[in-house]
Short mmCIF file of the C-alpha atoms (twelve columns), coordinates in Angstrom:
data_MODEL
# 
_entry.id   MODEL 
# 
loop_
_atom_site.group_PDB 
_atom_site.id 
_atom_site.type_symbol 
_atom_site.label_atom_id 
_atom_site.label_alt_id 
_atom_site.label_comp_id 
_atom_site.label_asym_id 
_atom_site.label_seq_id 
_atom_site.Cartn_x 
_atom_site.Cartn_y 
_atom_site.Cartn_z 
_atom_site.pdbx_PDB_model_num 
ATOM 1   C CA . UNK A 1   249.895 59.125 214.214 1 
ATOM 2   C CA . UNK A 2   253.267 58.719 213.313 1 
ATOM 3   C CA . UNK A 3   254.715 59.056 210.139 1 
ATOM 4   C CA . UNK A 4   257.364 57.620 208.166 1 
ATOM 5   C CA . UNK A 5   259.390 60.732 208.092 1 
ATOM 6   C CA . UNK A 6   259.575 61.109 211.361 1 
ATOM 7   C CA . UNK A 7   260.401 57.161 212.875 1 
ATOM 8   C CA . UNK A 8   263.341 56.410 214.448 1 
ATOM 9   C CA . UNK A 9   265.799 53.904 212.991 1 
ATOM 10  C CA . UNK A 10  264.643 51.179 215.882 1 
ATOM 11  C CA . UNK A 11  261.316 51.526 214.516 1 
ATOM 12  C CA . UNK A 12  262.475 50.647 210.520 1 
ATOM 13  C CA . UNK A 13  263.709 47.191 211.877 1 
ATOM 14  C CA . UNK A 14  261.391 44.243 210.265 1 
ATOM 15  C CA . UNK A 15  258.991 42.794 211.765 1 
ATOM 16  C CA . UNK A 16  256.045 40.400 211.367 1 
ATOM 17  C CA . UNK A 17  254.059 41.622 208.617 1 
ATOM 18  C CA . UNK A 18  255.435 44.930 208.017 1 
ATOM 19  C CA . UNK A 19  255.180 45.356 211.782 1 
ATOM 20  C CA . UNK A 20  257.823 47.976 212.278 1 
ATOM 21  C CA . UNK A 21  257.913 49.191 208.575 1 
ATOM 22  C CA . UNK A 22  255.464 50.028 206.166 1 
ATOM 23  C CA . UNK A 23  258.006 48.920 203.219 1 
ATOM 24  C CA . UNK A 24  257.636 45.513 205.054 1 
ATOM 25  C CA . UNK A 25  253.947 44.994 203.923 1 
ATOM 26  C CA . UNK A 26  253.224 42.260 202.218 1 
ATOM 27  C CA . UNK A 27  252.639 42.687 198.714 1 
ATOM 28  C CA . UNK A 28  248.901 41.221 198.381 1 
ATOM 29  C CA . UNK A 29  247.834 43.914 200.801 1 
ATOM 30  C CA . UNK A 30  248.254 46.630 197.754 1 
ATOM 31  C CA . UNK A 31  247.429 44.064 194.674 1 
ATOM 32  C CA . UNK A 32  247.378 46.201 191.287 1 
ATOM 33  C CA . UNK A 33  248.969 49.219 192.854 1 
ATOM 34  C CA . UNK A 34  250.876 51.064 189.998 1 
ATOM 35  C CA . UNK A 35  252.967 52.908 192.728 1 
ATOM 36  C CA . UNK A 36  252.976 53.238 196.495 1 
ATOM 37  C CA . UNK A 37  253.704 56.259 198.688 1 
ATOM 38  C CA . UNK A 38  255.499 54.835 201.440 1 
ATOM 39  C CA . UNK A 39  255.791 58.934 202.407 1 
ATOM 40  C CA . UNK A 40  252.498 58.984 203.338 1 
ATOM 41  C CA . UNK A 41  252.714 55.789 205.701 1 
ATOM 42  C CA . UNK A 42  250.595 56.489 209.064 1 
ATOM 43  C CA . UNK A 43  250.503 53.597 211.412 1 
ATOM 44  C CA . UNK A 44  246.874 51.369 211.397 1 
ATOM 45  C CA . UNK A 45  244.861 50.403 214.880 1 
ATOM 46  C CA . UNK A 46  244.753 45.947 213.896 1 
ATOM 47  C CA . UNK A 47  242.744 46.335 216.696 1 
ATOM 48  C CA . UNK A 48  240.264 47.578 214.664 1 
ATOM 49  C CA . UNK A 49  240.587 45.669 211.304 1 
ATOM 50  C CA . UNK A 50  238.885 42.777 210.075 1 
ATOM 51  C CA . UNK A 51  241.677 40.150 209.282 1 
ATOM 52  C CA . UNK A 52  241.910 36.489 209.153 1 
ATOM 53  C CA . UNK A 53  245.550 36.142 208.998 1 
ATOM 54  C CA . UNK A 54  247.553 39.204 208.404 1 
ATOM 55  C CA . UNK A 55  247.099 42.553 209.493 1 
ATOM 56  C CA . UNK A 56  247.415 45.693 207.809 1 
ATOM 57  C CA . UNK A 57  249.780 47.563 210.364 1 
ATOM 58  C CA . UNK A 58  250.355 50.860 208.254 1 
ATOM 59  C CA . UNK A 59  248.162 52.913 205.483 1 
ATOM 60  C CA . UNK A 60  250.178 54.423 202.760 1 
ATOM 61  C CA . UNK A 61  248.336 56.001 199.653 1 
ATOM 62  C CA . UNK A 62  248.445 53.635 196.451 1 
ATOM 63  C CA . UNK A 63  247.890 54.187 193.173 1 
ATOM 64  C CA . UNK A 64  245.480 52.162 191.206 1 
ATOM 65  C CA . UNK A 65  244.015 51.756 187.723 1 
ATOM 66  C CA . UNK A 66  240.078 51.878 187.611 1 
ATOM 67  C CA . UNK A 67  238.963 48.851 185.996 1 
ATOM 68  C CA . UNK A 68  235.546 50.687 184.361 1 
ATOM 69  C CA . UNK A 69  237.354 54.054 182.370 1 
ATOM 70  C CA . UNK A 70  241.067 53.314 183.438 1 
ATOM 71  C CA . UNK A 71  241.650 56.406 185.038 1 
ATOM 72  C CA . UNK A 72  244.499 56.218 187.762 1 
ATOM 73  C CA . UNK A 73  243.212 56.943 191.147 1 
ATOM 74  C CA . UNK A 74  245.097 57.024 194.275 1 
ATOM 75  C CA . UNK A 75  243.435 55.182 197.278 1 
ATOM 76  C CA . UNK A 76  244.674 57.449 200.277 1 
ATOM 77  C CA . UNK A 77  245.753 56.177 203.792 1 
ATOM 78  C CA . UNK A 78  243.272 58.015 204.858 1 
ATOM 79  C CA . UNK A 79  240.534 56.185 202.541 1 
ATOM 80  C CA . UNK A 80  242.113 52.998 204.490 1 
ATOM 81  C CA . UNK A 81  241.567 54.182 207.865 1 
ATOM 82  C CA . UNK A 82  237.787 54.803 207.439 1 
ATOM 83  C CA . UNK A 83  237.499 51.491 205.091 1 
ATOM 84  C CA . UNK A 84  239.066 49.146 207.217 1 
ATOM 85  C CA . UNK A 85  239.108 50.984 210.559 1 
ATOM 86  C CA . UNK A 86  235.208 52.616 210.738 1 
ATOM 87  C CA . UNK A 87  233.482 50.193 207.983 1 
ATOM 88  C CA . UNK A 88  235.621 47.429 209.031 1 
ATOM 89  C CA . UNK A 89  235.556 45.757 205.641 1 
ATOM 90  C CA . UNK A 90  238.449 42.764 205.585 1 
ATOM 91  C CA . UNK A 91  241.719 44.409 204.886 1 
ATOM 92  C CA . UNK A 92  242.346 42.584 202.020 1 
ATOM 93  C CA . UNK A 93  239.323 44.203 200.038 1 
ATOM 94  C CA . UNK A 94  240.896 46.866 197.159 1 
ATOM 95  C CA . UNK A 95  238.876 49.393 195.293 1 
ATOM 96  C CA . UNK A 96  239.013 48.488 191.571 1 
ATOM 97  C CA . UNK A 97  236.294 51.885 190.355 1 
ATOM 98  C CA . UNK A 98  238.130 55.739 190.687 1 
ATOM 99  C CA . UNK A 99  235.830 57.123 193.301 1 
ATOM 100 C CA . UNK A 100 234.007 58.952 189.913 1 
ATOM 101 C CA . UNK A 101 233.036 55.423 188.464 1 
ATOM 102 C CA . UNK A 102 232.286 53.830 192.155 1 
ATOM 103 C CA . UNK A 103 229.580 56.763 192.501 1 
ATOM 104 C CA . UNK A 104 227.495 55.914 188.846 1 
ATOM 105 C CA . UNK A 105 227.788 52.474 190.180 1 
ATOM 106 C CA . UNK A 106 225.769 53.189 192.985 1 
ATOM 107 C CA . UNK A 107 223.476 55.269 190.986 1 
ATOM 108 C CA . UNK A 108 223.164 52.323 188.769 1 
ATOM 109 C CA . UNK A 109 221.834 50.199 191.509 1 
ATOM 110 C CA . UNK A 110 219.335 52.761 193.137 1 
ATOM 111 C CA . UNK A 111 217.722 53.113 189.159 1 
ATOM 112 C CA . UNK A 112 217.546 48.798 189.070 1 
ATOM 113 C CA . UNK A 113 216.095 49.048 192.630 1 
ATOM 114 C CA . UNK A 114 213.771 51.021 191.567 1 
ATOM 115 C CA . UNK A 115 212.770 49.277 188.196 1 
ATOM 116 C CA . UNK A 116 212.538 46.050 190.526 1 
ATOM 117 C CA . UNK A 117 210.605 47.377 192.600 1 
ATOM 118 C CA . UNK A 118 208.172 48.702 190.332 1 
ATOM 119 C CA . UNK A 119 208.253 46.918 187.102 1 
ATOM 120 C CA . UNK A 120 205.977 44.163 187.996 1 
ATOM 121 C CA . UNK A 121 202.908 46.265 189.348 1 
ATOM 122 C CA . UNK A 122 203.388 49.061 186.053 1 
ATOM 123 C CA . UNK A 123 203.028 46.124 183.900 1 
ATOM 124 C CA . UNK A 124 199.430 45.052 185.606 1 
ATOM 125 C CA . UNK A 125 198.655 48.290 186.782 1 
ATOM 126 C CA . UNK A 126 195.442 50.410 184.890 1 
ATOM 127 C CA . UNK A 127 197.404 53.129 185.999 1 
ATOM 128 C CA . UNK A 128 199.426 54.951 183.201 1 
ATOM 129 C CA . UNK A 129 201.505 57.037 184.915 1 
ATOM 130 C CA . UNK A 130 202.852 54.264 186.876 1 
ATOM 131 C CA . UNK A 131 203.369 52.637 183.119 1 
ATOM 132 C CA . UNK A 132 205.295 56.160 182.182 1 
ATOM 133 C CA . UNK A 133 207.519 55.817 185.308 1 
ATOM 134 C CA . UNK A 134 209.281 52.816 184.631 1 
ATOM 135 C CA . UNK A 135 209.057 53.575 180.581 1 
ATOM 136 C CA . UNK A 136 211.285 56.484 182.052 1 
ATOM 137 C CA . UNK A 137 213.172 54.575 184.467 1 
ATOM 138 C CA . UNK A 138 214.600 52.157 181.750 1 
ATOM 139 C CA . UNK A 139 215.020 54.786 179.729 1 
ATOM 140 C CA . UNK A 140 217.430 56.345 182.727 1 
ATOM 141 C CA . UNK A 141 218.952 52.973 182.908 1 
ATOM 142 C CA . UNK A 142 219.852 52.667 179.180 1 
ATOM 143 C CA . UNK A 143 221.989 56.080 179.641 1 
ATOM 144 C CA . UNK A 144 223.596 54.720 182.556 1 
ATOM 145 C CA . UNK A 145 224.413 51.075 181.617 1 
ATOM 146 C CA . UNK A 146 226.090 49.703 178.466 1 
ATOM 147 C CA . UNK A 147 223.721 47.294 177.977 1 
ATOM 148 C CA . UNK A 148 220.320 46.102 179.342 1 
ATOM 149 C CA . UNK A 149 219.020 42.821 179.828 1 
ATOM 150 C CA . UNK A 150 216.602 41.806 177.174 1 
ATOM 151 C CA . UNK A 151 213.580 41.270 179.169 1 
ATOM 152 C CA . UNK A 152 214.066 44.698 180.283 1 
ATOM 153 C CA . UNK A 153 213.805 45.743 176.662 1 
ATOM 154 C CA . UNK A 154 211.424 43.781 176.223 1 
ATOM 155 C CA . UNK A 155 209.069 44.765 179.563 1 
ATOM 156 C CA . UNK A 156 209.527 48.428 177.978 1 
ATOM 157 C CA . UNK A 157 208.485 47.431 174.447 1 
ATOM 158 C CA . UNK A 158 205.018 45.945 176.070 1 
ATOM 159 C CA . UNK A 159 204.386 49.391 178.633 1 
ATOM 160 C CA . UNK A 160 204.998 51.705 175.682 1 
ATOM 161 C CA . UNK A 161 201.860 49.566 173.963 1 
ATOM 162 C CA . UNK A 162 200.284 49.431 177.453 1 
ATOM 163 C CA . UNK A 163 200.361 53.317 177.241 1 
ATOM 164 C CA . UNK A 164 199.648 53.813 173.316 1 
ATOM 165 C CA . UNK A 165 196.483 51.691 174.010 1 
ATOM 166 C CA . UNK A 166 195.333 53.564 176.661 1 
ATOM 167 C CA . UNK A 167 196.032 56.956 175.509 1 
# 
């Protein structure tokens, strides 16, 4: 990898999309940034990338603001390799969640998983501790969410009788 520190002048010259320099790039590429690193520029494999259009020749590390607690976060060039170069998502996908707040989103999704998965057989189910389990899984997804829907509420409310009658 080479490094902007360490390019020759030839190799600063413009070229087609940031081609030859990483202060080149065009500007969509790093939407929302609050700063870029062009220190920390390492050159990209396009081979590699998923693009329509434009490729994303360097990584440099860019600051962002997370959307969910506003935290600034900095996504690394090295976060770019593996995103666009091993999970070849499109080079124009951004993180908007620090990696803190990306991480209780996927916890978020595993608990409603879960609740999908279960909620409809708890509610018809003569079983109470399958009744308990999702009483406790909403209960896990009321700490972990701001709000929840109201039929979720609601599928709680009639469990918690469920269980009252049966106990």
């Amino acid at each position: 990898m080479q490094s902007l520190a360490h390019m020759e002048h030839d190799d600063l010259t413009p070229g087609v999309f940031g081609a030859h320099n990483p202060k080149a790039m065009p500007a969509h590429l790093f939407f929302g940034a609050s700063r870029i690193d062009y220190v920390t520029a390492e050159r990209a494999d396009v081979s590699k990338q998923n693009y329509s259009v434009c490729p994303r020749h360097w990584y440099v590390d860019a600051t962002f603001v997370c959307v969910e607690c506003g935290s600034e976060f900095v996504f690394s060039a090295r976060e770019q390799r593996f995103w666009y170069e091993e999970l070849r998502f499109w080079i124009d996908s951004l993180p908007k969640r620090c990696a803190s707040c990306r991480q209780l989103d996927r916890v978020r999704l595993e608990l409603r998983k879960r609740y999908d998965s279960s909620v409809s057989e708890a509610l018809s189910s003569c079983s109470i501790e399958a009744k308990q389990q999702v009483v406790a899984l909403i209960s896990e997804l009321e700490l972990a969410e701001k709000d929840l829907p109201d039929r979720m509420l609601a599928n709680r409310a009639t469990l918690v009788a469920q269980i009252a009658k049966m106990g």
